[in-house]
KOLKOLSE-846470 format. One record per atom (N, C-alpha, C): residue number from 1; atom name; x, y, z. Coordinates in Angstrom, 1 decimal. Layout:
<nodes>
+-----+------+--------+--------+--------+
!  nr ! atom !      X !      Y !      Z !
+-----+------+--------+--------+--------+
! NUM !   CA !      X !      Y !      Z !
...
+-----+------+--------+--------+--------+
</nodes>
This chain:
<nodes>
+-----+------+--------+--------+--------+
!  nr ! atom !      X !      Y !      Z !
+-----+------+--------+--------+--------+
!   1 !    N !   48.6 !  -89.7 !  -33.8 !
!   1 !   CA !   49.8 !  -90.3 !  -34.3 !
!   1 !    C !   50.8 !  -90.5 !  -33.2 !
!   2 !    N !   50.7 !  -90.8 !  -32.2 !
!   2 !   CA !   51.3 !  -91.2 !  -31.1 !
!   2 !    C !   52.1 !  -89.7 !  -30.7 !
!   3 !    N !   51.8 !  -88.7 !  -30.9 !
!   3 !   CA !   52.5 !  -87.5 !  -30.6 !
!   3 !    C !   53.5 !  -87.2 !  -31.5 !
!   4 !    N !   53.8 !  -88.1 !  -32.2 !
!   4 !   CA !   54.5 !  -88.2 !  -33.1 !
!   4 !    C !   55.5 !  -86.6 !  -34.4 !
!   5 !    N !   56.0 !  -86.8 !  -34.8 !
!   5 !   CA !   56.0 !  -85.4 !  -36.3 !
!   5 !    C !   55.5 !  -86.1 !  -37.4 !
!   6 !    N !   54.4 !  -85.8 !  -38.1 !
!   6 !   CA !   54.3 !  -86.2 !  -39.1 !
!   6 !    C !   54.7 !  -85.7 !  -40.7 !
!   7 !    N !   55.4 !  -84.6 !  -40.4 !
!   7 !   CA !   55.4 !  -83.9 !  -41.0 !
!   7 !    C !   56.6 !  -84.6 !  -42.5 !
!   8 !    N !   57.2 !  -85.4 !  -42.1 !
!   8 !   CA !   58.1 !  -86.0 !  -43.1 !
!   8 !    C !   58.1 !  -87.5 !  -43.3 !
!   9 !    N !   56.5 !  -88.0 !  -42.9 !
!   9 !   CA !   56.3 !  -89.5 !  -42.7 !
!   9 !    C !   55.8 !  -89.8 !  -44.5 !
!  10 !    N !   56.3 !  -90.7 !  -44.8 !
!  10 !   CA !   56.5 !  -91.0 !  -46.0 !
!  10 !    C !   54.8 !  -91.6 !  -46.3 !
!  11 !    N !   54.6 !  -92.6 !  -45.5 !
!  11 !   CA !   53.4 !  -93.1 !  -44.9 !
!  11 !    C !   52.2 !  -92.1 !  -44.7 !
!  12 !    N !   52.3 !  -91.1 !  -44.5 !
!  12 !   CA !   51.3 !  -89.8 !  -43.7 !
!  12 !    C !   51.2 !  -89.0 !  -45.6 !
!  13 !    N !   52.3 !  -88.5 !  -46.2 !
!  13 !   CA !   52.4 !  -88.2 !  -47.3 !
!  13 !    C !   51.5 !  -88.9 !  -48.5 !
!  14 !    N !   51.5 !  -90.1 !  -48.6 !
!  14 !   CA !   51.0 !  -90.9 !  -49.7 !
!  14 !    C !   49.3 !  -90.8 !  -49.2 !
!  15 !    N !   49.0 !  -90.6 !  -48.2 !
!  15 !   CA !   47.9 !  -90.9 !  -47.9 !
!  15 !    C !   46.8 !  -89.2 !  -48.0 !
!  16 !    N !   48.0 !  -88.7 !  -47.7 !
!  16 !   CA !   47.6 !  -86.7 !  -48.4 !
!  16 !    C !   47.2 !  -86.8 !  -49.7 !
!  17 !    N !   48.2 !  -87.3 !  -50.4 !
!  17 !   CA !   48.1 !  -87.6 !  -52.1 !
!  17 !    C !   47.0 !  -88.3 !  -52.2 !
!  18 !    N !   47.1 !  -89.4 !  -51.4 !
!  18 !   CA !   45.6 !  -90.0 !  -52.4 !
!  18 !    C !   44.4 !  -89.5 !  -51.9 !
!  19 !    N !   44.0 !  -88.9 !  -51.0 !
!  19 !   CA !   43.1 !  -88.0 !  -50.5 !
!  19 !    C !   42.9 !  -86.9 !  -51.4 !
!  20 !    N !   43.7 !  -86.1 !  -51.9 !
!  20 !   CA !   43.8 !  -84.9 !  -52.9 !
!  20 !    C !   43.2 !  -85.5 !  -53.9 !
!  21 !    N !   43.9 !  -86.7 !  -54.5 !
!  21 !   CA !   43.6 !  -87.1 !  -55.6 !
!  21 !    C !   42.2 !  -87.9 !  -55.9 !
!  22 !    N !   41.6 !  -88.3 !  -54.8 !
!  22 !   CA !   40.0 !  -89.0 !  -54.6 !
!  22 !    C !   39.2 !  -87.3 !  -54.4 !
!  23 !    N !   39.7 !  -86.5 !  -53.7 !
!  23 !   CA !   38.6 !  -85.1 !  -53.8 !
!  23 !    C !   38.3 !  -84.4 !  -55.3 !
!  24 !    N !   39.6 !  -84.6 !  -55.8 !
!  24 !   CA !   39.6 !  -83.7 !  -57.6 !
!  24 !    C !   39.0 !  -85.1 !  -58.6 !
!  25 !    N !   38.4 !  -86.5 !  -58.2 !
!  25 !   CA !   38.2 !  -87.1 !  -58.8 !
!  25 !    C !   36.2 !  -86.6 !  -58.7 !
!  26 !    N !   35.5 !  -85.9 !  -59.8 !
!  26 !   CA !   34.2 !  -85.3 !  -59.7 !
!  26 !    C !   33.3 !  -86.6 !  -59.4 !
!  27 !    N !   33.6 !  -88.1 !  -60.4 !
!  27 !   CA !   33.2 !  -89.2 !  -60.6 !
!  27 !    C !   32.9 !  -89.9 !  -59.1 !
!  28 !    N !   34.4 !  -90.2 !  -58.8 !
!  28 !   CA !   33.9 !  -90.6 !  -57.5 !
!  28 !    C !   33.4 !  -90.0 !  -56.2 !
!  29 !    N !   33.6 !  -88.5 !  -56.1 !
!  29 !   CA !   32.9 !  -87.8 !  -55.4 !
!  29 !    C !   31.4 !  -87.6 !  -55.2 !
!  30 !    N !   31.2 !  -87.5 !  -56.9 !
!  30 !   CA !   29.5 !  -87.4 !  -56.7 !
!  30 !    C !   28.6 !  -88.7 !  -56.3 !
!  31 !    N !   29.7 !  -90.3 !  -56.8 !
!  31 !   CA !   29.4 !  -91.3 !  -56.2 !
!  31 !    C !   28.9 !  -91.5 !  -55.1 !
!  32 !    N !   30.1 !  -90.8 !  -54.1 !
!  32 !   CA !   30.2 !  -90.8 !  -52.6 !
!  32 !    C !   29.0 !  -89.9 !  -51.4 !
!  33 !    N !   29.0 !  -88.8 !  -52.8 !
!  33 !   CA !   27.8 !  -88.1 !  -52.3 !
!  33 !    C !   26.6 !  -88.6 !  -52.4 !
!  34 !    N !   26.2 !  -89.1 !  -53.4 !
!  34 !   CA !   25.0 !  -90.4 !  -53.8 !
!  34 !    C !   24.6 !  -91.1 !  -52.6 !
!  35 !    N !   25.7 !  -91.6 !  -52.7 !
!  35 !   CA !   25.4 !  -93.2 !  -51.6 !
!  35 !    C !   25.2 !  -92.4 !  -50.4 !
!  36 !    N !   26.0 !  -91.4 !  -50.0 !
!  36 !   CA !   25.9 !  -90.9 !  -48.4 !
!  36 !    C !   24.3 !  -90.4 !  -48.5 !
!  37 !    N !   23.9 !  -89.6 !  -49.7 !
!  37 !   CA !   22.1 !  -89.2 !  -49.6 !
!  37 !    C !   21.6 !  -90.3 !  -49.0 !
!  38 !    N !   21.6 !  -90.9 !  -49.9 !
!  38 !   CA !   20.8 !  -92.0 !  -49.9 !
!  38 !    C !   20.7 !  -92.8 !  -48.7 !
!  39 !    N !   22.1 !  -93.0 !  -48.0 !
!  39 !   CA !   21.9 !  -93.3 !  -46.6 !
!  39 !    C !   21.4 !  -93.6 !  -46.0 !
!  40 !    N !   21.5 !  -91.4 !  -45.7 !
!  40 !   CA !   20.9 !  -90.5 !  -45.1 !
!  40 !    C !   19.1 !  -90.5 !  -45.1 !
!  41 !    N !   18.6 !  -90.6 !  -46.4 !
!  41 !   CA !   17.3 !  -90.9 !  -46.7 !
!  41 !    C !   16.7 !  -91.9 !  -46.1 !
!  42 !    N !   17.2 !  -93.1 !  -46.5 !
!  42 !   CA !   17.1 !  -94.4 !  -45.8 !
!  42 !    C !   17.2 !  -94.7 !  -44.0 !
!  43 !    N !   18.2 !  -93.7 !  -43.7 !
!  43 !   CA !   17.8 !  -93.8 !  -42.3 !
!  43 !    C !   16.8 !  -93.1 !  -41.6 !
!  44 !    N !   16.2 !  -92.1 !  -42.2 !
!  44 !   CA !   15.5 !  -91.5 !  -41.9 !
!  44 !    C !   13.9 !  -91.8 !  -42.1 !
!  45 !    N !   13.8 !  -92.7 !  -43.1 !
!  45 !   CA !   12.7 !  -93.3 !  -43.8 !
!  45 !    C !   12.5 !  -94.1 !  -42.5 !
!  46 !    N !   13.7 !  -95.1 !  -42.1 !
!  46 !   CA !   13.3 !  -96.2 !  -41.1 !
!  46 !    C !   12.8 !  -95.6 !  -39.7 !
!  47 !    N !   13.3 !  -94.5 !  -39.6 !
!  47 !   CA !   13.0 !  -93.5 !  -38.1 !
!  47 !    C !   11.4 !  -93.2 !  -38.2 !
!  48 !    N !   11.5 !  -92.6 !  -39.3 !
!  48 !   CA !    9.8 !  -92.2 !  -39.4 !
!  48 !    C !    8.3 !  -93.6 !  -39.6 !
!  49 !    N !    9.2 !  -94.0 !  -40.1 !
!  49 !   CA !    8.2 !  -95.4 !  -40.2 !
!  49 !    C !    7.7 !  -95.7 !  -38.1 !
!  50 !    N !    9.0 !  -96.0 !  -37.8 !
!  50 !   CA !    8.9 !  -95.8 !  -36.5 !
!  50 !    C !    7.8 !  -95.0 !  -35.7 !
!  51 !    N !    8.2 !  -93.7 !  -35.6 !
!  51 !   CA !    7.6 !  -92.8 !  -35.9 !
!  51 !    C !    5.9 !  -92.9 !  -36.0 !
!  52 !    N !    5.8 !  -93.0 !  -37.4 !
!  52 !   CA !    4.4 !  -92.6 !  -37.6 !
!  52 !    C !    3.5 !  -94.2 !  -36.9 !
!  53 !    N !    4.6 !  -95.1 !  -36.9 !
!  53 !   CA !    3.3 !  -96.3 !  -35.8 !
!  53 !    C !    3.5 !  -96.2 !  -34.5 !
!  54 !    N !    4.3 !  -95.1 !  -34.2 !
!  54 !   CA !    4.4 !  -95.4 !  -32.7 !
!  54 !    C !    4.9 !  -96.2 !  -31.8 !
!  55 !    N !    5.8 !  -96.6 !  -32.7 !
!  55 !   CA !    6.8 !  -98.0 !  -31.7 !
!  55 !    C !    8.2 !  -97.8 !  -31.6 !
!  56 !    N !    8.3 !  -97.8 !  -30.8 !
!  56 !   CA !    9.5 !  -97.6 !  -30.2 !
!  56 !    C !   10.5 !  -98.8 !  -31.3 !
!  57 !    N !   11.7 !  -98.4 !  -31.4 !
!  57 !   CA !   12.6 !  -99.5 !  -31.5 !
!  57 !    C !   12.9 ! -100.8 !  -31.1 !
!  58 !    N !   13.2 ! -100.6 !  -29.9 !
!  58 !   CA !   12.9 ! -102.0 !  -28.6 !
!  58 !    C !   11.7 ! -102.5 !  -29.0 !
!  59 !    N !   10.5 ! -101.7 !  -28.7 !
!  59 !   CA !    9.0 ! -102.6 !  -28.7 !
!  59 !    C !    9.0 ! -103.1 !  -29.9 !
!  60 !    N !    9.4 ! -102.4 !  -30.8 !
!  60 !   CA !    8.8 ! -102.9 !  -32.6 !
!  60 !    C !    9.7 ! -104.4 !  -32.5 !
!  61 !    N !   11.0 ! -105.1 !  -32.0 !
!  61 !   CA !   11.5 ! -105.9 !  -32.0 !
!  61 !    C !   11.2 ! -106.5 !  -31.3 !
!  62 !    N !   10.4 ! -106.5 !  -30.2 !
!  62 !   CA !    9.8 ! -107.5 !  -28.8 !
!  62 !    C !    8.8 ! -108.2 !  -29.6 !
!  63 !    N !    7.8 ! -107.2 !  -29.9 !
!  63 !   CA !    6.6 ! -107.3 !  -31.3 !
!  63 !    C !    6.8 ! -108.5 !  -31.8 !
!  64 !    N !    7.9 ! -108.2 !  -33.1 !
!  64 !   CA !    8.0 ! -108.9 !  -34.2 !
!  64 !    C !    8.8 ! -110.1 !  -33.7 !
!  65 !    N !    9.6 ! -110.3 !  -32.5 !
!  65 !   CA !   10.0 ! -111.4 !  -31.8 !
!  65 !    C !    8.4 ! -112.9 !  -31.3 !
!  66 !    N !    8.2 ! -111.8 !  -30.8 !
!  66 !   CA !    6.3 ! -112.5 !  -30.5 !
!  66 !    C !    6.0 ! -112.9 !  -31.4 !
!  67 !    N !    5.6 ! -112.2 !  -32.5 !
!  67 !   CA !    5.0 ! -112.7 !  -33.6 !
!  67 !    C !    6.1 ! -114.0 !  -34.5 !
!  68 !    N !    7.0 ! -113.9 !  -34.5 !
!  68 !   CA !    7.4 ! -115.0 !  -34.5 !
!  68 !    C !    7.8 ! -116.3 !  -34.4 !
!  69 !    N !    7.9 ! -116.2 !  -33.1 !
!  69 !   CA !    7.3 ! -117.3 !  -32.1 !
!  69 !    C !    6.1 ! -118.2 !  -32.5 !
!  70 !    N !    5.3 ! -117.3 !  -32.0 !
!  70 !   CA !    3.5 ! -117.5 !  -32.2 !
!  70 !    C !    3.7 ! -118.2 !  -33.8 !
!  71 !    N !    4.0 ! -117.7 !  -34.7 !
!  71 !   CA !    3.9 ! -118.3 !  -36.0 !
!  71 !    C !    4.7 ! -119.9 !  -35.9 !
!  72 !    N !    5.7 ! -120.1 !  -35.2 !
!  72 !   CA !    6.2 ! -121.2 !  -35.1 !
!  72 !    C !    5.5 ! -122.0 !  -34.5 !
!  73 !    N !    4.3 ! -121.7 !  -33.7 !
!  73 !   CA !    3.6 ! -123.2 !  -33.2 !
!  73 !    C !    2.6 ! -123.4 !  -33.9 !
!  74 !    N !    2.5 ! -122.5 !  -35.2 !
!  74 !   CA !    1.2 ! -122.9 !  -35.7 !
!  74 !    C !   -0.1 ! -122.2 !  -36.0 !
!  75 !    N !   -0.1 ! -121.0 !  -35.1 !
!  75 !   CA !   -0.9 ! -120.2 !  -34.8 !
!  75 !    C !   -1.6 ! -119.8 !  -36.1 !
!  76 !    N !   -2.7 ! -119.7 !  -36.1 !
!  76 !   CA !   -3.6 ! -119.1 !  -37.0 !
!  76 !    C !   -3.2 ! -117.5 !  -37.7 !
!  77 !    N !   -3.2 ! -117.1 !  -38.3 !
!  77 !   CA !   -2.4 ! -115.5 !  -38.6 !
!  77 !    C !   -3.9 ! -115.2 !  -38.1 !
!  78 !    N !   -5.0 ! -115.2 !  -38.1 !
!  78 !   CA !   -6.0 ! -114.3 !  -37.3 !
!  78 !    C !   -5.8 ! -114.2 !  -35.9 !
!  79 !    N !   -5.9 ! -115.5 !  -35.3 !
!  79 !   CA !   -5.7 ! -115.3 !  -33.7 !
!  79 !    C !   -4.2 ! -115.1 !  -33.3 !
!  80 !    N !   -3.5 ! -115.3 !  -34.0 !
!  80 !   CA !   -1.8 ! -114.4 !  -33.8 !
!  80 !    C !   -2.0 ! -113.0 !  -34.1 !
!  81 !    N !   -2.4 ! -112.4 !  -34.6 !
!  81 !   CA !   -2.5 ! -110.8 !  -34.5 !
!  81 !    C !   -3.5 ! -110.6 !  -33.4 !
!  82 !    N !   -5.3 ! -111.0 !  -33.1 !
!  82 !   CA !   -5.8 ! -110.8 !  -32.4 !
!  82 !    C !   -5.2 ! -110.7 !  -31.2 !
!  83 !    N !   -3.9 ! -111.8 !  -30.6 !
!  83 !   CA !   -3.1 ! -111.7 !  -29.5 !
!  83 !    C !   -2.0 ! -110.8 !  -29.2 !
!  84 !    N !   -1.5 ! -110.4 !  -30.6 !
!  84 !   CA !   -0.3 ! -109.1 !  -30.3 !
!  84 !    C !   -1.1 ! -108.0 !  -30.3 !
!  85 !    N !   -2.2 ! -107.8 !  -30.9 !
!  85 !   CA !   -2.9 ! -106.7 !  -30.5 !
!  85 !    C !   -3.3 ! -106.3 !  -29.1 !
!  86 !    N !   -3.6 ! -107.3 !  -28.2 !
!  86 !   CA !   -4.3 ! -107.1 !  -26.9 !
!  86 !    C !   -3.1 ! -107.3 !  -26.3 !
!  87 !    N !   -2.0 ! -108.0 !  -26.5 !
!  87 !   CA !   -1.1 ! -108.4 !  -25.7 !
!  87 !    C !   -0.2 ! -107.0 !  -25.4 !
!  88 !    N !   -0.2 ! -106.3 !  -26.6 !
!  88 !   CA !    0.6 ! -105.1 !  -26.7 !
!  88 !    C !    0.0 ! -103.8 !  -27.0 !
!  89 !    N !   -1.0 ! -103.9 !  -26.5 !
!  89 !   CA !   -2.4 ! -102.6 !  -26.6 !
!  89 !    C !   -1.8 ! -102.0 !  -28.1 !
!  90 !    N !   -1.7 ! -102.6 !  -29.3 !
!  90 !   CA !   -1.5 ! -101.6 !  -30.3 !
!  90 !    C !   -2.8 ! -101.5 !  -31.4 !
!  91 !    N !   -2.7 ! -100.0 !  -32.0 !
!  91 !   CA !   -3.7 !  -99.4 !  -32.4 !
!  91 !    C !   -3.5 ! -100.2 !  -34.0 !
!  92 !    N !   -4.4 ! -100.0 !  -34.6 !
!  92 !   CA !   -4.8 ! -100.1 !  -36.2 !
!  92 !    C !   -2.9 ! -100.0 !  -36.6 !
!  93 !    N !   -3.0 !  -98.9 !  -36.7 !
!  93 !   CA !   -1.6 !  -98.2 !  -37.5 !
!  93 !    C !   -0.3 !  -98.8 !  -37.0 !
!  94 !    N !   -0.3 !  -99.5 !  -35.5 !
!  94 !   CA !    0.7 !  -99.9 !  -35.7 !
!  94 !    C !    0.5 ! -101.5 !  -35.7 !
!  95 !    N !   -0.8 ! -102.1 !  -35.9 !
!  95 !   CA !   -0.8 ! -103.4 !  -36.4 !
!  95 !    C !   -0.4 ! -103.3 !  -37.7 !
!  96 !    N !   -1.1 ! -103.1 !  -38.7 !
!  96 !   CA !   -0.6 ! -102.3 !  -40.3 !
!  96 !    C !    0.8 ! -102.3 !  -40.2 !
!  97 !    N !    1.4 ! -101.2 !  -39.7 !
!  97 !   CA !    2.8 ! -101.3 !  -39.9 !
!  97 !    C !    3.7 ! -102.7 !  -39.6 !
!  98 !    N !    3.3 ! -103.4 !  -38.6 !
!  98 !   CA !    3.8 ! -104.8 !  -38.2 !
!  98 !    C !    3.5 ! -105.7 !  -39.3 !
!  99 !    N !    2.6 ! -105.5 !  -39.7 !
!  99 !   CA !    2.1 ! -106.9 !  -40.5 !
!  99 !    C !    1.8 ! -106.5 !  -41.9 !
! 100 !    N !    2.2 ! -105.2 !  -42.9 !
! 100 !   CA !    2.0 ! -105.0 !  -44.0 !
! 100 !    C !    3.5 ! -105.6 !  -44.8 !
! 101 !    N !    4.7 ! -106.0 !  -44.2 !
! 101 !   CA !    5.7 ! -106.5 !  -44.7 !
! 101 !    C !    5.7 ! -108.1 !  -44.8 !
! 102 !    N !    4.5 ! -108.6 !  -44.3 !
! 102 !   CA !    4.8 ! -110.0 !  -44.0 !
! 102 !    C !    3.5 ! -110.9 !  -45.4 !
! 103 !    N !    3.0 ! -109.5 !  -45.8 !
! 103 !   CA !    2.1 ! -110.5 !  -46.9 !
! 103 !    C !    3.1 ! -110.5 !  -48.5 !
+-----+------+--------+--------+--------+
</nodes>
């Protein structure tokens, strides 16, 4: 607060109150807690997914950049996987992962 006193800021005050009054609110709290699980779940789902195919972040987007591409000229969906496969040495598990969202 710029080094400021806040201690009699009318502005600083109201914002104590409505803080007080959102923590004693059980409804919106358990809301808040909800959604933050859930998040939390959710980000961690996406890590692991990662994870269990073995692709990095970066690569999983280089991937799915290629594969996009390639689908734009036409490409066969057989010989467009047979090429991200070889092109990007990836195993079973992380072809699967790449290409089980696209059927």
């Amino acid at each position: 607060m710029d080094n400021r006193d806040v201690e009699n800021d009318e502005y600083v005050d109201e914002l104590k109150d409505y803080i007080q009054n959102l923590s004693k609110n059980t409804e919106w709290r358990n809301d808040y807690m909800d959604n933050k699980t859930h998040m939390m779940f959710h980000d961690e789902d996406v890590r692991e997914e990662g994870r269990r195919a073995g692709i990095t972040a970066g690569k999983m987007e280089a991937v799915r950049g290629a594969i996009e591409l390639l689908r734009q000229t036409g490409m066969a969906e057989d010989q467009l996987k047979a090429k991200i496969r070889q092109q990007f040495a990836l195993t079973d598990l992380q072809m699967q992962t790449l290409f089980e969202h696209d059927n």
